[in-house]
C-alpha positions as CSV (number, residue, x, y, z in Angstrom):
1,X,-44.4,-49.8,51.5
2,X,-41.3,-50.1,49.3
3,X,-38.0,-51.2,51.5
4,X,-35.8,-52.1,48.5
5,X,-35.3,-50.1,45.2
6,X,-35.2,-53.0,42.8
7,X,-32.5,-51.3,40.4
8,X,-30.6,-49.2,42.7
9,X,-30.7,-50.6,46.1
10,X,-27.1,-52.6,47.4
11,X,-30.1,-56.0,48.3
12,X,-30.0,-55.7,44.2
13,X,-27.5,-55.4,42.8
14,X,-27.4,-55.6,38.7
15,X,-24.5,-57.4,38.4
16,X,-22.9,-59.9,40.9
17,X,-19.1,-60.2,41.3
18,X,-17.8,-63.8,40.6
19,X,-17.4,-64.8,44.7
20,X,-18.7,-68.1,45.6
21,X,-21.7,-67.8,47.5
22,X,-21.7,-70.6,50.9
23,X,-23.9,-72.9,51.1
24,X,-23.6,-73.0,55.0
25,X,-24.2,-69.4,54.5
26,X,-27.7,-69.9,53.2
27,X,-28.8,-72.8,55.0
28,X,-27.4,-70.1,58.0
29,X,-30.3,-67.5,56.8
30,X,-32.8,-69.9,56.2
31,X,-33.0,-71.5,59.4
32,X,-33.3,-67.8,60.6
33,X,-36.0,-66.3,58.0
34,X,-38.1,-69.5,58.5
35,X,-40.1,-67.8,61.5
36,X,-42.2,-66.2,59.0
37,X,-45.5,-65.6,60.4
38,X,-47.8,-68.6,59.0
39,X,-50.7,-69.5,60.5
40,X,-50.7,-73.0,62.0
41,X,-46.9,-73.0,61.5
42,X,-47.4,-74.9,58.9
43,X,-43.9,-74.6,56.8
44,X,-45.3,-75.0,53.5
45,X,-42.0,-74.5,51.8
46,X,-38.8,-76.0,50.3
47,X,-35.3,-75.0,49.0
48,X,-33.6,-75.9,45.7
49,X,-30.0,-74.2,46.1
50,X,-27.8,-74.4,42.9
51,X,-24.0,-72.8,43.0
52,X,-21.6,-72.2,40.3
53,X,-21.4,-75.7,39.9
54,X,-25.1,-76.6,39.0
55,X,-25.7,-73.0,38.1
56,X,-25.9,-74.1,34.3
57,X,-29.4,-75.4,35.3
58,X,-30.1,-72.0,35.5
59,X,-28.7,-71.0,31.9
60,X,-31.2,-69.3,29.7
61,X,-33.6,-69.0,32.6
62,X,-32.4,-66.3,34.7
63,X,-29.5,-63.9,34.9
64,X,-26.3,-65.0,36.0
65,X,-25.5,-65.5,39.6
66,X,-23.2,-67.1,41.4
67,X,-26.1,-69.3,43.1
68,X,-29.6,-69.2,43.1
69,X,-32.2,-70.4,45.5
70,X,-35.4,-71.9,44.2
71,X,-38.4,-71.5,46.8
72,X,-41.1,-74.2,46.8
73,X,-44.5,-73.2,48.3
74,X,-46.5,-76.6,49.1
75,X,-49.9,-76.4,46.8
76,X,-52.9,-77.3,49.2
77,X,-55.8,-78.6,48.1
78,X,-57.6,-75.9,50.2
79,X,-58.0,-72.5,48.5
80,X,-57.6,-70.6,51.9
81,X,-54.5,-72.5,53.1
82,X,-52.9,-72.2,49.9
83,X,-53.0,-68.1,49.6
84,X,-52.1,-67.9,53.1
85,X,-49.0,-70.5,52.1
86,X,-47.8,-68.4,49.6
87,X,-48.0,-64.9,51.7
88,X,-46.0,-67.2,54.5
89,X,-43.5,-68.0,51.8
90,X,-43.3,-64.1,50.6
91,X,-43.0,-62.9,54.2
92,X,-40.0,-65.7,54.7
93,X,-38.4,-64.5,51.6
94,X,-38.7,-60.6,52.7
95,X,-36.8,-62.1,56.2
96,X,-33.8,-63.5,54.2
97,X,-33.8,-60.4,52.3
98,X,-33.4,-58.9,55.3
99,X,-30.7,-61.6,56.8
100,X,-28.7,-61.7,53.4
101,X,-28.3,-57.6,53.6
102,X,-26.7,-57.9,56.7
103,X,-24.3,-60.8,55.2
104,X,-23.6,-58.1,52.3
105,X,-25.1,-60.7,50.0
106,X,-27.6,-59.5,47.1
107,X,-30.7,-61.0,46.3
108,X,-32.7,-60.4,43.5
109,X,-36.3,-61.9,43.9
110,X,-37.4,-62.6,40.3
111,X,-40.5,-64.0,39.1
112,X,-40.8,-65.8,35.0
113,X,-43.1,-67.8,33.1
114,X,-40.9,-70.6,32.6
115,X,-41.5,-71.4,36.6
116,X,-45.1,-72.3,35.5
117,X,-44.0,-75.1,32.9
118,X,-44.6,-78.4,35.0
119,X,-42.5,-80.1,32.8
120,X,-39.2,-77.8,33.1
121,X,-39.8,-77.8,37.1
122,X,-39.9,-81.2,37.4
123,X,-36.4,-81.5,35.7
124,X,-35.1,-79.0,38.4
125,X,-36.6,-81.2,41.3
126,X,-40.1,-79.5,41.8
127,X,-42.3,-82.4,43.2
128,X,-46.4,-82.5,41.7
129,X,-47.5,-80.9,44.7
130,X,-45.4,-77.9,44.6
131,X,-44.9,-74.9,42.9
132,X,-42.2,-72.4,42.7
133,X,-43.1,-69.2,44.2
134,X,-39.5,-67.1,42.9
135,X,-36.1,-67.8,42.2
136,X,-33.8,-66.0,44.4
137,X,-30.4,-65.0,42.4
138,X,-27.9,-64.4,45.3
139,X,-24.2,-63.0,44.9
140,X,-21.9,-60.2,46.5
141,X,-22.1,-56.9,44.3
142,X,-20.2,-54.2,43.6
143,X,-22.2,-51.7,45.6
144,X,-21.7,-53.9,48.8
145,X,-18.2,-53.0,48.4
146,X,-18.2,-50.0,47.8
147,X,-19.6,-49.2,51.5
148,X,-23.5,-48.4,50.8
149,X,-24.5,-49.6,54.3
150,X,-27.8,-48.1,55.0
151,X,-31.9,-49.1,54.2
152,X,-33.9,-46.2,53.7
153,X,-36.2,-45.9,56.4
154,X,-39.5,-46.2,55.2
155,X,-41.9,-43.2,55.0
156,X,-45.4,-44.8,56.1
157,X,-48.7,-43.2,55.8
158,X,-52.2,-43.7,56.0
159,X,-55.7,-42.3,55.0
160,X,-58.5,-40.8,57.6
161,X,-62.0,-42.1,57.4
């Protein structure tokens, strides 16, 4: 099931307008999107926000934004725990996806090699035991001005045995 375009839908936009995104804002959607279903309620994540401020962290990494929000997924020693970890952590970024779209705040959820360089996540604050599971560039686009207001409804279907 697809619920965002990644190029065309207003949760993505291509370019973000330079508007200070809050950090009371995000800590706001976060405390909300953390009742992603985990089992054992175990909370294996952790947040790295950089703004405009500490944004040139982010140079040469990923595309501009006017913040960006590095998730941290805990890295168990246990095989199981660990994949169910990281589908927790995808299913909490899918709820501030959600949260952030009714804030009119894009998110792009992006994915890059350089996350898997120990060396250049320790300089952002990644501890040994973690891992970054995205990099969430967040900002107000054009289209959210523009009035696009609506999610397709999804179009679900399924196979008979």
């Amino acid at each position: 099931m697809k619920l965002f375009d990644l190029e065309e839908d207003m949760d993505n936009p291509s370019e973000f307008l330079d508007r200070p995104v809050s950090q009371a804002l995000i800590l706001e959607l976060l405390n909300h999107a953390v009742w992603a279903p985990n089992d054992g309620l175990r909370e294996p994540w952790r947040f790295i926000f950089a703004d405009n401020r500490n944004g040139k962290l982010m140079q040469g990494l990923q595309e501009h934004a006017p913040a960006y929000l590095l998730v941290l997924v805990k890295e168990e020693a246990d095989h199981h725990k660990r994949e169910e970890d990281f589908a927790a952590v995808f299913c909490l970024i899918q709820n501030f996806r959600l949260l952030a779209y009714e804030q009119r705040l894009g998110v792009r959820c992006t994915l890059h090699d350089w996350m898997y360089d120990r060396s250049r996540a320790e300089t952002l604050g990644v501890r040994s035991n973690e891992r970054i599971a995205a990099v969430l560039e967040l900002g107000y686009g054009t289209e959210q001005l523009e009035g696009k207001s609506e999610i397709a409804e999804p179009q679900l279907q399924f196979e008979l045995l």
